[in-house]
Structure formats: structure tokens, C-alpha cells
C-alpha positions in Angstrom: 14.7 -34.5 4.9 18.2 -36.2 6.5 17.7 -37.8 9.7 19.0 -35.2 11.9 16.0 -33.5 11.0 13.7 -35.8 11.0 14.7 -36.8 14.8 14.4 -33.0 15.7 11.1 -32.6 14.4 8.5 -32.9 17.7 5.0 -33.6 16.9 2.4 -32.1 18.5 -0.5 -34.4 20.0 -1.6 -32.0 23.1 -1.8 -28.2 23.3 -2.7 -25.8 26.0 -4.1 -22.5 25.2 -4.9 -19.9 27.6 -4.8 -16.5 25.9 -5.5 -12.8 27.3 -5.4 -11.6 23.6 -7.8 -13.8 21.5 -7.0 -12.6 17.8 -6.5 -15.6 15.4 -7.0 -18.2 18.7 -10.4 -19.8 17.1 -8.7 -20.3 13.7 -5.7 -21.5 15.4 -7.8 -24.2 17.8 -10.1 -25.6 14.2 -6.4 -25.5 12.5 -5.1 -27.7 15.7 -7.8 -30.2 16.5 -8.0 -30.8 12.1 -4.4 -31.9 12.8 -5.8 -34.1 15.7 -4.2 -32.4 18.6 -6.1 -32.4 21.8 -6.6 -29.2 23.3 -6.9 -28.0 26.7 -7.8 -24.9 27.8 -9.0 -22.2 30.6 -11.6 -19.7 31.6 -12.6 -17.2 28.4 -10.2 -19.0 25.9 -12.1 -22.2 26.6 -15.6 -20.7 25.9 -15.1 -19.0 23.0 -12.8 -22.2 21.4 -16.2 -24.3 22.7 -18.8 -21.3 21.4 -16.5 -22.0 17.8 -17.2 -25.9 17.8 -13.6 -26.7 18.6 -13.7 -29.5 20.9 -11.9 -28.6 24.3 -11.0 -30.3 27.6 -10.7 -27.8 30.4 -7.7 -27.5 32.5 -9.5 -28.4 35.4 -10.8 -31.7 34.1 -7.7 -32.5 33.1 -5.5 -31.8 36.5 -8.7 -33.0 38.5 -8.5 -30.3 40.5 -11.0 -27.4 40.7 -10.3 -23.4 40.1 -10.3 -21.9 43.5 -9.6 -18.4 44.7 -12.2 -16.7 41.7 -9.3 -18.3 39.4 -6.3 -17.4 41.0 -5.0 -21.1 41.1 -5.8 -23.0 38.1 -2.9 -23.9 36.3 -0.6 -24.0 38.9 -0.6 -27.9 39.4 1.9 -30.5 38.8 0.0 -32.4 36.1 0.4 -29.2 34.1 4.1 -28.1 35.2 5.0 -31.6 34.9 3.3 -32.2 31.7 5.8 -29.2 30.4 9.1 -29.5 32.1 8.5 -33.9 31.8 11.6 -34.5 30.0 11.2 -37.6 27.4 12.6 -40.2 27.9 14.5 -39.5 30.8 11.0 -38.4 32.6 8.4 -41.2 31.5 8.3 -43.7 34.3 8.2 -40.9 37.1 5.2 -39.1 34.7 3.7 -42.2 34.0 3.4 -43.0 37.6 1.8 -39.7 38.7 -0.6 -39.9 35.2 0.7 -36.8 33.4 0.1 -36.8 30.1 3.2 -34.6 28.3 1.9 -31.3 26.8 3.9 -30.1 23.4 2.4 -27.1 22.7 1.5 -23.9 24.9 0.0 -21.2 23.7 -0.6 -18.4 26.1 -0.1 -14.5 26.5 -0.6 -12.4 29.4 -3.1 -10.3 31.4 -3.0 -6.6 29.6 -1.4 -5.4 32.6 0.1 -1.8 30.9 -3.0 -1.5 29.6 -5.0 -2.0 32.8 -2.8 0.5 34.9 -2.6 3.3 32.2 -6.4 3.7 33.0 -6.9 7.1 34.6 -9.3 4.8 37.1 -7.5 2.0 37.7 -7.2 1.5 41.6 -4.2 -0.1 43.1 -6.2 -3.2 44.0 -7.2 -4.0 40.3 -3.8 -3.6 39.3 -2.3 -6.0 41.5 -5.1 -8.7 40.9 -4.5 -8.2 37.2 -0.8 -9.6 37.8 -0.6 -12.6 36.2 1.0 -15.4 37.9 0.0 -18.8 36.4 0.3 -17.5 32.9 4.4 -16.8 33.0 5.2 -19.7 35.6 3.9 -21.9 32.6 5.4 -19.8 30.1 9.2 -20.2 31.8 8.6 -23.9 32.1 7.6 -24.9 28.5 10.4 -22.5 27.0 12.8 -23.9 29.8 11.8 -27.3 27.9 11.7 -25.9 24.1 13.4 -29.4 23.5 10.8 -30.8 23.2 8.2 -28.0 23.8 6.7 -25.3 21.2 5.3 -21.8 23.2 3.9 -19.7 21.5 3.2 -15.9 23.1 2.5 -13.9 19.7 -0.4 -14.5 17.5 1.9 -13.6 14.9 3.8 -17.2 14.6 0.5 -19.3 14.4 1.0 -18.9 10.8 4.1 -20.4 10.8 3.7 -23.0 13.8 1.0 -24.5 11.8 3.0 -24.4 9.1 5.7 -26.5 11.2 3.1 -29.0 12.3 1.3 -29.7 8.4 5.1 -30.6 7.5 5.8 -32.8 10.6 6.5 -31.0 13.6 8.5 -27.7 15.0 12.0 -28.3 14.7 15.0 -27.5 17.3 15.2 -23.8 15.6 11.9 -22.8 15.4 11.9 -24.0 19.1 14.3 -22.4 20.2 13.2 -18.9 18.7 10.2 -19.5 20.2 12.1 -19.7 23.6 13.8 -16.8 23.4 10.4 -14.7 22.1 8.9 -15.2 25.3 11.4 -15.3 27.6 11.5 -11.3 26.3 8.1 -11.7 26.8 8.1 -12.9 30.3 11.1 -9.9 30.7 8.7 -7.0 29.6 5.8 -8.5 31.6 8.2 -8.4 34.6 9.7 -4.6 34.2 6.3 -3.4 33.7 5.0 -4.3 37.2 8.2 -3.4 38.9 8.1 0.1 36.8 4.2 0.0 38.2 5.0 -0.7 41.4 8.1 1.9 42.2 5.9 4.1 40.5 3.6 3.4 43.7 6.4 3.9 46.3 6.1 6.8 49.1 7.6 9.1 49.1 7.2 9.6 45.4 10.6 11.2 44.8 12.0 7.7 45.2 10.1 6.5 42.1 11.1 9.1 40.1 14.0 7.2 39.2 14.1 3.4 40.5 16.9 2.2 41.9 17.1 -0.2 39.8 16.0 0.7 36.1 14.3 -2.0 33.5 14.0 -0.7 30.0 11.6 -2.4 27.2 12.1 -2.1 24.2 11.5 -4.3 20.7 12.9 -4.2 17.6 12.0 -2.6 15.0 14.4 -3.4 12.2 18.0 -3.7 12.2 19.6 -1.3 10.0 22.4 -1.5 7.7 24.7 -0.1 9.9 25.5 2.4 12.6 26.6 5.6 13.2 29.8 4.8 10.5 29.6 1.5 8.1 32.2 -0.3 10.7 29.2 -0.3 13.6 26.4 -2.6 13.6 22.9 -0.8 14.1 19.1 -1.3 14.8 16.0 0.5 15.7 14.1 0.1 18.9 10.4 1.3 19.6 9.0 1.5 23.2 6.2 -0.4 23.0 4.1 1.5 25.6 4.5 5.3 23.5 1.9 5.6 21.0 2.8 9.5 20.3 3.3 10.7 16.7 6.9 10.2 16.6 9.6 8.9 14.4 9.8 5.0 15.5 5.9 4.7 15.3 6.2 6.8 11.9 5.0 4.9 9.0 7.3 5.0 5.6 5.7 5.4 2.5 8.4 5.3 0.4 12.4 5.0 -0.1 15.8 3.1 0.8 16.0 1.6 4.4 16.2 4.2 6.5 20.1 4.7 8.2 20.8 5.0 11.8 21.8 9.0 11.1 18.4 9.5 8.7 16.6 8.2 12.2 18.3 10.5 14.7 18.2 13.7 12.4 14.6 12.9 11.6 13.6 12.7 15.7 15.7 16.1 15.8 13.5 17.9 13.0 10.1 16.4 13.9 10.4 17.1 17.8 11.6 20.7 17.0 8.9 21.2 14.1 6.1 20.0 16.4 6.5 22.9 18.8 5.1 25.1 17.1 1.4 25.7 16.2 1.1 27.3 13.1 2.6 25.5 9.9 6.4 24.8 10.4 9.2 23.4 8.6 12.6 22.2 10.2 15.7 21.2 8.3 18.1 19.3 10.2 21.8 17.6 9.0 23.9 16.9 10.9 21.8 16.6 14.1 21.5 20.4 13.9 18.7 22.5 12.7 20.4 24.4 9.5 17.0 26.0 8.8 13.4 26.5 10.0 10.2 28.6 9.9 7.0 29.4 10.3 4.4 30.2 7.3 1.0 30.3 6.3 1.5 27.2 5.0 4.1 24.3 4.8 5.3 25.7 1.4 5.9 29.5 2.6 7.8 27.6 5.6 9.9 25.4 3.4 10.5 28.0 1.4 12.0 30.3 4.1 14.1 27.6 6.1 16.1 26.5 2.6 17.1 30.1 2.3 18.6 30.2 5.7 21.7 27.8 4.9 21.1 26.1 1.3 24.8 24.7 1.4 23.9 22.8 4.8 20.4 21.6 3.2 21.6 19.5 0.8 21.2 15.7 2.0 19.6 17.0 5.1 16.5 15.7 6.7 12.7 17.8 6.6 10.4 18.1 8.9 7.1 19.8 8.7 3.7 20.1 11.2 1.3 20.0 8.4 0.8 17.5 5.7 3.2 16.8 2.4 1.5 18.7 -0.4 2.1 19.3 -4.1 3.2 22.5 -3.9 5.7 22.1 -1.0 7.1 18.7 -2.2 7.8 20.1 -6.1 9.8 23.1 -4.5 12.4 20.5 -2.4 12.1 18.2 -5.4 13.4 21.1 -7.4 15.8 22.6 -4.8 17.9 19.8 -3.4 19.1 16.5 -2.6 17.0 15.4 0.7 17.5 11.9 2.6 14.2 12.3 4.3 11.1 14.1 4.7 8.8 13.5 7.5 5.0 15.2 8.2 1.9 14.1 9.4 0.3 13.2 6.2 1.4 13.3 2.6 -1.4 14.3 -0.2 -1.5 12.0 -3.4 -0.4 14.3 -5.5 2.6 14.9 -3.6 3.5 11.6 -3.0 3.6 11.3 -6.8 6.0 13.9 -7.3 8.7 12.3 -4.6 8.4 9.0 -6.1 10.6 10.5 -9.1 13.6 10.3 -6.6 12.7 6.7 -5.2 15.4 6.9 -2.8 13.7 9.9 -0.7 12.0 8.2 2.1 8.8 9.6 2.9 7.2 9.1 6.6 4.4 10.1 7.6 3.5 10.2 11.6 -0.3 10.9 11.5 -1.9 13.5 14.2 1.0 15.5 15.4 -0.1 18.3 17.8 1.8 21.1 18.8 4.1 21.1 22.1 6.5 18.6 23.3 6.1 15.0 24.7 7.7 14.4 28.0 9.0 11.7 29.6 12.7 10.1 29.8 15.2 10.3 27.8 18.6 7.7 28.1 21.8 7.7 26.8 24.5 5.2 26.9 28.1 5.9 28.3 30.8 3.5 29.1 29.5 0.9 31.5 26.1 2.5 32.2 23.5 5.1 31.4 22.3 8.7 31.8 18.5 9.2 32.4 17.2 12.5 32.6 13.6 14.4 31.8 13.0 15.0 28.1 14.2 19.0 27.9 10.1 19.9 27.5 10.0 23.6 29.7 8.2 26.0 27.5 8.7 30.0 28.1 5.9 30.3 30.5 3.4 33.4 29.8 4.9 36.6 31.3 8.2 34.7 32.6 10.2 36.6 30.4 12.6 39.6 32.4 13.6 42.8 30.1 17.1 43.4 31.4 18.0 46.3 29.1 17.1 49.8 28.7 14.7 49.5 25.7 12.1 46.6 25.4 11.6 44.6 22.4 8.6 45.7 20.7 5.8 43.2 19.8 7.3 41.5 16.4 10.8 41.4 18.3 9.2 39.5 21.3 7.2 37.3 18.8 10.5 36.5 17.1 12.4 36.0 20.2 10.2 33.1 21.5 10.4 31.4 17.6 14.1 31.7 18.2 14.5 30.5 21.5 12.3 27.3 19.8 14.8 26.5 18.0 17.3 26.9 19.4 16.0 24.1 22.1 17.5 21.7 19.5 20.9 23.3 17.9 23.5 21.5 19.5 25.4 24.1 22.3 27.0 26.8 22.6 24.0 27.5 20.1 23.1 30.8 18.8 20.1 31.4 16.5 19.6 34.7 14.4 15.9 35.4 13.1 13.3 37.4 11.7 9.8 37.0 10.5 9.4 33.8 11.8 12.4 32.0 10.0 15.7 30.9 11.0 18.6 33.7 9.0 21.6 31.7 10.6 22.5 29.4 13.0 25.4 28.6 14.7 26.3 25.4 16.6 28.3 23.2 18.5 31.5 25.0 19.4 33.6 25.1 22.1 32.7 29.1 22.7 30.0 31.3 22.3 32.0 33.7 20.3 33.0 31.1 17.9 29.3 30.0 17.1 28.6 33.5 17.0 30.8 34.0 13.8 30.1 30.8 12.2 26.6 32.2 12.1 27.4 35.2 10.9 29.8 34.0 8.4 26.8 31.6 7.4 24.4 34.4 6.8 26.5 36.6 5.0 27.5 33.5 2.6 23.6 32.8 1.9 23.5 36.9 1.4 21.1 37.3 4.2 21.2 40.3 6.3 20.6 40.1 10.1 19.7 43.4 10.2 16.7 43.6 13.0 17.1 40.1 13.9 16.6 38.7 16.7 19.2 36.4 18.6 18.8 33.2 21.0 21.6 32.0 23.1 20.9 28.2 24.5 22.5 30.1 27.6 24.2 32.9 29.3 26.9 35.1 28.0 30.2 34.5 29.5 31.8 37.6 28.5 30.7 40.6 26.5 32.7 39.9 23.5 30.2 37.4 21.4 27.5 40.4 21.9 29.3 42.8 21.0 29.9 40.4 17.7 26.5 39.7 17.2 25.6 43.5 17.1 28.4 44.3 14.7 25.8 42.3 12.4 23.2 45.0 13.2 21.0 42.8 14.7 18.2 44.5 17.3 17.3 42.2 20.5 18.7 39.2 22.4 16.9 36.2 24.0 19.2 34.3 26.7 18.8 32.5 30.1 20.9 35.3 32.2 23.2 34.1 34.9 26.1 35.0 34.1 28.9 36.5 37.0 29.3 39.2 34.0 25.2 39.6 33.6 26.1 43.6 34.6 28.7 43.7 32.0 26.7 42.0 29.1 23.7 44.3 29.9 26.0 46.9 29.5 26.8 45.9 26.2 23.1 45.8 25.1 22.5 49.5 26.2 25.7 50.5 24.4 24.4 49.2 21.1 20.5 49.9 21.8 19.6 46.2 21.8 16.6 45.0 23.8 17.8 42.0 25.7 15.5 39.9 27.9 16.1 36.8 30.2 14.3 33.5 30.7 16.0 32.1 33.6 16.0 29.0 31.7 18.6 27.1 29.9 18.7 24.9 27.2 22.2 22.6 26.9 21.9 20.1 24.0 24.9 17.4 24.2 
């Protein structure tokens, strides 16, 4: 060790710990007072390091003051905030004078106060008294000093803070990182009152988005790159969501997941999740290029690669149902795939992807059927868009036959699998299917015409015929003309949001070709 090092290296000869989560903090006290550190310590933390044989001085022996207020004011005393911000040497003779004894190590985390208010019977008077106040004033001030102060806010870096102090001490980079951890920490703390609290505001429309917005996020890896290998990337989970979803999913196997595998696997999974019996969705491109229903995932699989097997290749699958043997030796066998993502993945399955290692395999657990809701943000130039999560389902009965002849039971049945899916094709979107499956799908144009004859293009190149199919248009005709296309293809109903200033015209249409056409009154844009 050079002596730049050895001068940055702080010992540690007096420790604070005051923790709300208590994992590893009796190891972490014996590990601390073998190394001869003096430890002082508060309410429940103090008991149980005590109930473990750890010797302990409580905080309020130490300050020579008393908790008052049923513990409000403990820490919040100047032989503690001094003891922390004291700078050495610079602050000796004025702590000397005053008797506060420097503190070098805090280790504290906060009152669950997310946890406390997502409690269906949580009243608004035990959320506020579950604010913690002492716990982050001490936490700002020893990572304001992380020259010569370690704080600690994760049980995670006991590990290696012990490791720090058997070598010598924490030096200025591990201190520093340290800083910055809880300062986040501190941050999240923060946004999740003020998200609590304008959540509390009357009247409640001017909660439903703050006026001013704090996000939380941490990371979950960063990634090789972005969008294109010129952009820089990571992955962010939301700490508070525990749904089944793609950044709580667990990977079983594969490469490092890309930052296009991770948006075209949120695409398949939220759109195969809808749906209640077995379903598989095939995304590339962050469009579904196939999808179905079955009795199980194979028959699903099975029908969503017929749709568009030119577009499945390198694409990313989804299913509602577990991985099995059956369904993972027919993709195996099919096509190239970046990623497949269920709920669960059999053993036997498992074995038969790990002959292409670079298949990543995640599994989600527990996904039920419908949508989550919630927010959903995107970024634009200097600022953001927050909206509600697209989650409106075709209520029962909401469904208006426009046209002269009503679809019959399997056309309605096919209709609503349609309009499903077509919920996540990029717009103008228009979906052709029968049976349960996808036959064509066409997306992201500029016109409605023009995604009409992609699809149909698409479906005559896969030799599929869209003959009794059903079609679902994200939204309203603009003009006759893609309708007229569509039933060139001999297709026999049509599923759109109505609306348009040519509805009478586009109805028209309909009769003239004997289509049953229905409205929802309900659009679904996808940007």
C-alpha cells in the first residue's frame, strides 16, 4: 500500500446503528465490536444487538439526554450531529470543548414508510407518524462528511465494509459510493412521502398528476448498449411494482439481455397476459407479427409462427402458461428466437433451449390474465409525457352492431381476440384473424389503407387465406377505401372504434359487401 492510500484509509473506533430493517445487523454488531469498535445504538436495534451479547451504549446515554415525545427526538442532538459533520482536524478543539466524541461509522435505514401506506388500513395519522425524521437528518450529515465518515443504508455492503475495516479502514472510494447510495436513498425516501402526500390532496383530481413529479427508480443492470451500439443503455425497475413483469422477471438462461430484447419482451408479455386461456405472442420489432390462443401453449405457438414466419425469425415469445417440452422443441426447431418469456419453464424444456445458449430464457412467475394499470412515461426533448397505462377492456355488452347483419357467435368471439391484439400493434394498426390466431397484421403506417395491404400482402406471402376473418382497426375508418380493400380479401366482419365524419359512408361499405361491422367507441393509438 503507497502512502496516499494509507492516509485515505479511516479507521473506524465508533459506530452508530439504528436500523428499520434488521437482516445481517447482529452479525454485523459481533463482526464490529470483535474489531473493537464501540457501538451505539437506539430503540429495537439496541435490544436485539443487546439480546445477541453485543455490547451496546445507547444513544441516550451517550448524548445525556433522554427520548422524549414516545421517541420522536432521540437522535436529533448536537453530540450526535456533531459527532458526524465534526471535521478532523479542523473541528477538534470546538468538539473537544463541547465533549463529542467523533462517530466514523453510521449504519441506519429508514421507517418502511411504502410499505406502511400500501396497507389497505393504514390511516393518515399512522402514515405521517411513520415519517422518519431523525433517521435521514443523520443520514445527510455523515454522507455530507463521507471524508471521513462511512454510512451504510443497505445490508448488502456490510460484507464489504467489514471487509474495508479487517484491511485497515474504508477508503476515499468506498466512501464516497457509500455517499452517493444513500443520498438516492434519502431521494426515494423523500419522493415517496411527497407521492403519499399529493396522493392525499383534495380535490383528488389535483393528485392525479402532481405538480411536480418524483420518479424512483434503481438499477438494474446497465446493458451493452442502447437502442443502436452508438447509445449507452441500462435497465431501471420501480422498486414499489411487484407484478409479474419483464424487469422483476428472472433469467434462467442466455446472453445479456439488449435494450431492444427488453422493450419487445414487455410488448409480448403485456399483450399475452390478456388473455385467459393459453396464449402465445410473437413480437419483433415492437410489433406483434403473430399471436394466438390454444388449448395449450404448443397449439398457440404453433398458430402465431404460421401467421408471419419471415417476421418471426429473431423475434421475441411470449406465452401465459409455462415453457414446456413440447412447445420449446417446436421454436427450437422452427427459428432463430432472441428471447422467450413465460411464467415458468419445465425441466425438460429448459434442457432443450440450453442447446442454443444464447436464447435467454425468463421466467416471470404467477401471471394472471388482464392488464396492470398505472402510469406510463416517456421522455421527449426537455421533459416527459405521463399518461394511464392503455388498460380499458371491451366492457360486457358495450359493443354497437352498426351494420345490417351481426356477427354470429365465433365472429364476435374472434373480434374481441382481434381487437386484443391489436391494443399493442403499433398504429394505424389493423389485425386479420380467425380461430383464435393472428392471419396478418399490419402496422405502423402513415394510412390505414397502407397497413391494410401490407397485411394482406403479408398473408398471401405466408399462403394464408383471410377468408371469414375477422378485422380490428386500432381506430376509425377515415375513408371507405381501406374497407373496401380489406373485403377484396374476402374477409366477413370488422371490429373498430367508429367516429369517423364518414361513419355513414364506411357502414355503407359493410352492407355493400355483407360484412358485420361493430363499434367499441373506444380507441387504441400505440406511438
Amino acid at each position: 500500500m503507497n502512502t496516499t492510500e494509507s492516509r485515505s484509509l479511516q479507521p473506524v473506533r465508533r459506530a452508530l446503528l439504528s436500523v428499520s430493517d434488521k437482516t445481517g445487523i447482529v452479525d454485523l454488531g459481533r463482526a464490529l465490536a470483535a474489531l473493537g469498535v464501540e457501538i451505539l445504538s437506539t430503540g429495537g436495534t439496541a435490544r436485539a444487538l443487546a439480546a445477541a451479547g453485543v455490547s451496546v451504549t445507547e444513544v441516550s446515554s451517550y448524548t445525556g439526554f433522554p427520548e422524549i415525545m414516545d421517541g420522536r427526538v432521540k437522535t436529533l442532538h448536537p453530540r450526535v450531529h456533531g459527532a458526524l459533520l465534526g471535521r478532523l482536524p479542523q473541528d477538534a478543539l470546538v468538539m473537544a470543548e463541547h465533549g463529542i466524541e467523533p462517530i466514523d461509522l453510521l449504519v441506519v435505514n429508514l421507517y418502511p414508510f411504502e410499505s406502511t401506506v400500501a396497507r389497505a388500513d393504514c390511516t393518515y395519522e399512522e402514515a405521517v407518524e411513520d415519517i422518519d425524521i431523525g433517521g435521514p437528518a443523520m443520514l445527510r450529515a455523515a454522507a455530507k462528511n463521507h471524508a471521513r465518515v462511512a454510512v451504510v443504508v443497505d445490508p448488502a455492503d456490510y460484507a464489504p465494509l467489514l471487509a474495508a475495516l479487517r484491511a485497515g479502514g474504508t477508503d476515499e472510494a468506498l466512501r464516497r459510493a457509500l455517499a452517493q447510495k444513500t443520498y438516492a436513498h434519502t431521494g426515494r425516501y423523500d419522493s415517496a412521502v411527497a407521492t403519499w402526500l399529493a396522493g392525499q390532496l383534495t380535490p383528488a383530481a389535483s393528485a392525479d398528476f402532481p405538480a411536480e413529479l418524483a420518479l424512483r427508480f434503481e438499477k438494474i443492470a446497465d446493458l451493452r448498449y442502447g437502442e443502436n451500439p452508438h447509445q449507452r443503455g441500462a435497465f431501471y425497475r420501480d422498486p414499489a411494482s411487484g407484478v409479474a413483469a419483464v424487469a422483476n422477471a428472472r433469467q434462467l438462461q442466455g446472453k445479456e439481455l439488449s435494450y431492444n430484447n427488453i422493450a419487445d419482451a414487455d410488448t409480448a408479455l403485456e399483450c399475452a397476459r390478456q388473455f385467459a386461456a393459453p396464449a402465445c405472442v410473437i413480437v419483433k420489432h415492437a410489433n406483434p407479427c403473430g399471436a394466438a390462443i390454444g388449448r395449450d401453449a404448443h397449439a398457440a405457438y404453433s398458430a402465431a409462427y404460421r401467421t408471419d414466419p419471415t417476421s418471426a425469425f429473431g423475434g421475441v415469445i411470449a406465452f401465459n402458461r409455462p415453457l414446456d417440452a413440447a412447445t420449446a422443441t417446436a421454436i427450437v426447431g422452427n427459428q432463430f428466437v432472441e428471447v422467450i418469456i413465460a411464467p415458468d419453464a419445465t425441466p425438460e424444456a429448459l434442457d432443450i433451449t440450453a442447446a442454443k445458449q444464447n436464447v435467454r430464457v425468463l421466467v416471470t412467475g404467477p401471471l394472471p390474465a388482464g392488464l396492470a394499470g398505472g402510469r406510463e412515461v416517456r421522455s421527449v426533448g426537455g421533459g416527459l409525457l405521463v399518461q394511464d397505462r392503455d388498460v380499458a377492456p371491451l366492457a360486457p355488452g358495450s359493443l354497437r352492431v352498426v351494420s345490417a347483419r351481426a356477427p354470429s357467435a365465433a365472429e364476435l368471439a374472434d373480434m374481441e381476440f382481434a381487437w386484443a391484439v391489436a391494443h399493442f400493434v403499433k398504429s394505424n394498426a389493423l389485425v386479420f384473424a380467425k380461430d383464435g390466431a393472428t392471419l396478418a397484421v399490419g402496422a405502423g403506417q402513415m394510412s390505414r389503407i397502407d397497413s391494410c395491404r401490407i397485411a394482406t400482402l403479408k398473408a398471401q406471402e405466408a399462403g394464408l387465406s383471410l377468408s371469414g376473418a375477422v378485422l380490428a382497426s386500432d381506430a376509425f375508418f377515415p375513408f371507405r377505401d381501406g374497407l373496401d380493400l380489406a373485403a377484396q380479401s374476402g374477409i366477413g366482419a370488422v371490429i373498430q372504434p367508429g367516429g369517423s365524419l364518414r361513419d355513414a359512408e364506411v357502414i355503407a361499405a359493410a352492407d355493400e359487401h355483407g360484412l358485420a361491422m361493430v363499434y367499441t367507441g373506444l380507441r387504441h393509438f400505440r406511438h
